[in-house]
C-alpha positions as CSV (number, residue, x, y, z in Angstrom):
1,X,128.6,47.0,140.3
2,X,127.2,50.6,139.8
3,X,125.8,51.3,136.5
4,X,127.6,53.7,134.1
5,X,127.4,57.6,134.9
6,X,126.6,58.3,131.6
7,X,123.6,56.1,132.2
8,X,122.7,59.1,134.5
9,X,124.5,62.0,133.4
10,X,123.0,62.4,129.8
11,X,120.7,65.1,130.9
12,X,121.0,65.6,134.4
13,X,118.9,68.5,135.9
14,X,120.2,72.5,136.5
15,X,121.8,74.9,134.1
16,X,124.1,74.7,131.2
17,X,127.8,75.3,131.8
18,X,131.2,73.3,132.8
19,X,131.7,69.6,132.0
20,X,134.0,67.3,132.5
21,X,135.0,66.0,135.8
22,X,134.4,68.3,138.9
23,X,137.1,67.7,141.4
24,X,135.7,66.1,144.7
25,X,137.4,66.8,148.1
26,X,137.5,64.3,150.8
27,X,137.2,64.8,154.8
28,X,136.5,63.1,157.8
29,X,134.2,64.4,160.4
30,X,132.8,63.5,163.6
31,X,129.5,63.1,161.0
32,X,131.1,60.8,158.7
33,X,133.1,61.3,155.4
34,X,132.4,64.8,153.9
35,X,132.5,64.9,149.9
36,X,132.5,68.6,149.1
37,X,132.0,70.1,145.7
38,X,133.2,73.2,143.5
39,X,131.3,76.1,144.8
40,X,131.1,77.6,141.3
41,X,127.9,76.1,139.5
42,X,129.4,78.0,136.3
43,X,132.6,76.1,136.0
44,X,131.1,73.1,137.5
45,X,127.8,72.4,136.1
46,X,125.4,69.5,137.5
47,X,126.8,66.9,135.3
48,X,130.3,67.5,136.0
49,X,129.3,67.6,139.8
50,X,127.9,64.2,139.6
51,X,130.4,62.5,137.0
52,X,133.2,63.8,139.7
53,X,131.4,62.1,142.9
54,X,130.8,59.0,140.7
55,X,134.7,58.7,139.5
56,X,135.7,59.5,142.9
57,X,133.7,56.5,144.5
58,X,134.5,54.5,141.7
59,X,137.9,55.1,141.9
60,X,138.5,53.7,145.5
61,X,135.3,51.2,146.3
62,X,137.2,49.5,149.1
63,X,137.1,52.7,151.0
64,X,133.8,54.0,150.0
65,X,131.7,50.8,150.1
66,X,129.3,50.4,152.7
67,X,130.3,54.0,154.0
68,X,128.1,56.7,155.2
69,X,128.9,60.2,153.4
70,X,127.5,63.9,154.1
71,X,127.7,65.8,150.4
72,X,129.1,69.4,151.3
73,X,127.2,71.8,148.9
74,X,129.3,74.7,150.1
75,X,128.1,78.0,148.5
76,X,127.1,76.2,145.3
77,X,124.2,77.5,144.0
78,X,121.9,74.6,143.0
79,X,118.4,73.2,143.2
80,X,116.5,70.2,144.6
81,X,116.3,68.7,141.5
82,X,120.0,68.2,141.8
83,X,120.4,67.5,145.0
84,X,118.2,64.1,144.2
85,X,120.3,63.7,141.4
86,X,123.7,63.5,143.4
87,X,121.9,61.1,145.9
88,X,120.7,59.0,143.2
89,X,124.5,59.0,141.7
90,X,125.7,57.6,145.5
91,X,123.1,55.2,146.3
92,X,123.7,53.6,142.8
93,X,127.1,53.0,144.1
94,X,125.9,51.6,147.5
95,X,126.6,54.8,149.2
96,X,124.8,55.4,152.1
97,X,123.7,59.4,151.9
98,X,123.5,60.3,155.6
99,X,122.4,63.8,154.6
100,X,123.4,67.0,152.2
101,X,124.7,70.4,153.9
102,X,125.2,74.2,152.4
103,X,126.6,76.8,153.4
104,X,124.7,79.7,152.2
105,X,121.4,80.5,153.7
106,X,119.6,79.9,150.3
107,X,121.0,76.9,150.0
108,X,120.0,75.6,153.7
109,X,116.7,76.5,153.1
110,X,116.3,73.9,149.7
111,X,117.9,71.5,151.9
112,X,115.1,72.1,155.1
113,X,112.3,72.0,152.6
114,X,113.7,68.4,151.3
115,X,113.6,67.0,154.6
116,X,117.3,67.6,155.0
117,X,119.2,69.1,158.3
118,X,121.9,70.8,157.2
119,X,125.1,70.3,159.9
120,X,127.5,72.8,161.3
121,X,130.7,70.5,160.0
122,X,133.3,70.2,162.5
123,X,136.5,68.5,161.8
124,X,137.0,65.7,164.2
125,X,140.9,65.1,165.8
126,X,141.9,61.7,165.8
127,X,140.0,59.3,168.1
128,X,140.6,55.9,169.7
129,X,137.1,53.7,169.6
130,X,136.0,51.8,172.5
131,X,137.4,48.5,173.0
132,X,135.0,46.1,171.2
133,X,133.6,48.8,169.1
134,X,135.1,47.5,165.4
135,X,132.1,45.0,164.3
136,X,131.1,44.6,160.9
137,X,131.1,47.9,160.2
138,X,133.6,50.9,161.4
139,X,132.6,52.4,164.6
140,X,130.6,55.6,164.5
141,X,133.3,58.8,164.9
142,X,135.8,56.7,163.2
143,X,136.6,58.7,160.9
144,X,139.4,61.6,161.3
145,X,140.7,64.8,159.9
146,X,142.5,64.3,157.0
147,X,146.2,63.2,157.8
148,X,146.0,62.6,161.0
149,X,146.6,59.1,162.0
150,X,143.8,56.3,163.9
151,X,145.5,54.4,166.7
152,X,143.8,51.5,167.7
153,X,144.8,48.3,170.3
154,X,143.1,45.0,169.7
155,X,143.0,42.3,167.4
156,X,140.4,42.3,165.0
157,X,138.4,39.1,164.1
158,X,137.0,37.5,161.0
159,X,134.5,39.9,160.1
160,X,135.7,42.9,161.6
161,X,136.1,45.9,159.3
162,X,138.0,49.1,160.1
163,X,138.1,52.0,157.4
164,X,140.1,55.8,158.5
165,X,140.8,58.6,155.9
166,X,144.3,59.1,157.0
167,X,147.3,57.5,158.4
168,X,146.4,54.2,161.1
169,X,148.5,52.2,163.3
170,X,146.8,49.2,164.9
171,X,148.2,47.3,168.1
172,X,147.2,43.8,167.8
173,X,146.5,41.6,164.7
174,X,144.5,41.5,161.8
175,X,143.2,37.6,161.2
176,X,141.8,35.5,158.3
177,X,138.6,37.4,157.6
178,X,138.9,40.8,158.4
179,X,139.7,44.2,156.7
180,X,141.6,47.5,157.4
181,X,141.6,50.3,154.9
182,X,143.1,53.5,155.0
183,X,143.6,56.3,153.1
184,X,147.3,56.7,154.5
185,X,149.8,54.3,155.5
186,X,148.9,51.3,157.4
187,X,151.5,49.8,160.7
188,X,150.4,47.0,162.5
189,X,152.1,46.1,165.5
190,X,151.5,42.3,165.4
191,X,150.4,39.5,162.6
192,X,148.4,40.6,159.6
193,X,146.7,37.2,157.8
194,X,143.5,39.2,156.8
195,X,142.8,41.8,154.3
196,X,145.3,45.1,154.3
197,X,144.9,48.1,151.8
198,X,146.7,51.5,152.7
199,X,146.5,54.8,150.2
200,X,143.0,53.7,149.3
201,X,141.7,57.2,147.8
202,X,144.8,56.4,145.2
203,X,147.9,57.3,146.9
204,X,150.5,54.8,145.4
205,X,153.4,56.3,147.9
206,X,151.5,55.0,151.1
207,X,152.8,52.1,152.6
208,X,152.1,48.9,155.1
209,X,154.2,47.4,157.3
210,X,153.9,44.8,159.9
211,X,155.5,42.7,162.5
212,X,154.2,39.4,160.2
213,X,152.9,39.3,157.0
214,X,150.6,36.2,155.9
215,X,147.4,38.2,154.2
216,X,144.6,37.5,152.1
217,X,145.5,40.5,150.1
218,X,147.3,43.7,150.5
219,X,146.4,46.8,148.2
220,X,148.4,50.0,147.7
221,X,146.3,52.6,145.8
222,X,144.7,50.6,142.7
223,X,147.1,47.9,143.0
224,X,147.0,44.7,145.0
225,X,148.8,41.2,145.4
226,X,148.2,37.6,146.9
227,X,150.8,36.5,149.1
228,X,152.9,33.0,147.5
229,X,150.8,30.1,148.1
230,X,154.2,28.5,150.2
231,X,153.4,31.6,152.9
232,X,149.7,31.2,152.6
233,X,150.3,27.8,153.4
234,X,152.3,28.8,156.9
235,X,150.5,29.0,159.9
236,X,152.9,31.2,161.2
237,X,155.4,33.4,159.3
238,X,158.9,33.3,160.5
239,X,160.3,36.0,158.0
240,X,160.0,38.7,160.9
241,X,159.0,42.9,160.4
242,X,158.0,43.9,156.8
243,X,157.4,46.6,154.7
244,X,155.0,47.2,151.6
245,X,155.3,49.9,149.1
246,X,154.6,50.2,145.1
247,X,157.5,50.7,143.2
248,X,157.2,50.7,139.1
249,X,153.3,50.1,139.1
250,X,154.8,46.4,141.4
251,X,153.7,45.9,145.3
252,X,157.1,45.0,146.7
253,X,157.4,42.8,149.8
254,X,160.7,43.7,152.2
255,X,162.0,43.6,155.4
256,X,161.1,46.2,158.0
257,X,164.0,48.1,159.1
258,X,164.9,51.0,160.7
């Protein structure tokens, strides 16, 4: 795993000022996931920036691993020095850093003499991928605006892996060897015996529900359960719809009713 951020963060480049942990928005674009950061360099020095981005990867690797992120500088006023230093902090964490962006014309112009292309971010509406798209990795355009829900119909196969920040509902089934993550709740309209985990940025209120439940795993938030080894052992549950949801810190397994 990712080394410490302290291991990074005791003297980190750019000027004196807040500390502790800058908050960290999430967003999906028709680029990838956006992670933007405070705008004010005073409340939110350097360190803080990149102890934020590191807590907020850490905090939900399921949905970060493997992904590719554009880091949102906003109207931040910061230097290159610190822009290597948050890409540092990502790659660490096996972040893939598909580029930085700004919005003020100073900062676009540290960013062009990096190398980088700063984007025009649009927010992407919810988008279906083409059938056969969901490989190894999520399709490109995946990703959605924040709260709005990924519909997909197929079944996805060992290997397969499907991430979406916000709500999904999949048509088909999930087998033995493959992985949907979400940020929302997760419905799938058929058999799940793979790998389910719904409120992956840390919401414990999302839920999962299926037509049949024999998993690998299933995650809610930070929390996650095997199935009993007598269901693991069924080829086929017969127990009908159900729903998952965290209630006292517990995953709890009932029936799916209206």
């Amino acid at each position: 795993m990712a080394q410490d951020i302290q291991n990074y963060v005791h003297d980190p480049p750019g000027r004196a000022g807040g500390r502790g942990v800058a908050p960290i928005a999430v967003r999906g674009t028709r680029e990838g996931l956006l992670l933007s950061v405070p705008a004010d360099a005073r409340a939110h020095d350097a360190r803080a920036v990149a102890a934020g981005l590191a807590a907020h990867v850490d905090g939900a690797e399921a949905f970060f691993s493997g992904a590719d992120v554009i880091v949102d500088l906003g109207e931040r006023e910061f230097t290159a020095d610190e822009v290597s230093f948050y890409r540092l902090v990502l790659e660490e964490r096996e972040i893939v850093v598909r580029g930085f962006t700004a919005s003020s014309p100073e900062g676009r112009a540290i960013l062009r003499k990096q190398g980088y292309h700063p984007l025009q971010i649009v927010a992407n509406p919810a988008v279906v991928p083409p059938s056969g798209a969901v490989g190894g990795r999520e399709p490109q355009g995946q990703e959605a605006l924040e709260g709005a829900a990924l519909y997909l119909r197929r079944t996805l196969r060992s290997g397969a892996r499907v991430r979406h920040h916000g709500n999904l509902v999949l048509v088909g089934d999930i087998n033995a060897g493959a992985e949907v993550i979400a940020s929302g709740d997760i419905i799938v309209w058929g058999q799940v015996r793979g790998m389910v985990h719904a409120g992956a940025l840390g919401d414990d209120g999302a839920i999962i529900c299926a037509l049949a439940l024999n998993p690998t795993q299933l995650r809610i938030g930070s929390h996650y359960a095997l199935p009993p080894a007598d269901k693991r052992a069924k080829k086929q549950d017969q127990g009908g719809p159900e729903r998952v949801r965290l209630e006292n810190g517990q995953i709890v397994v009932e029936p799916w009713k209206r």
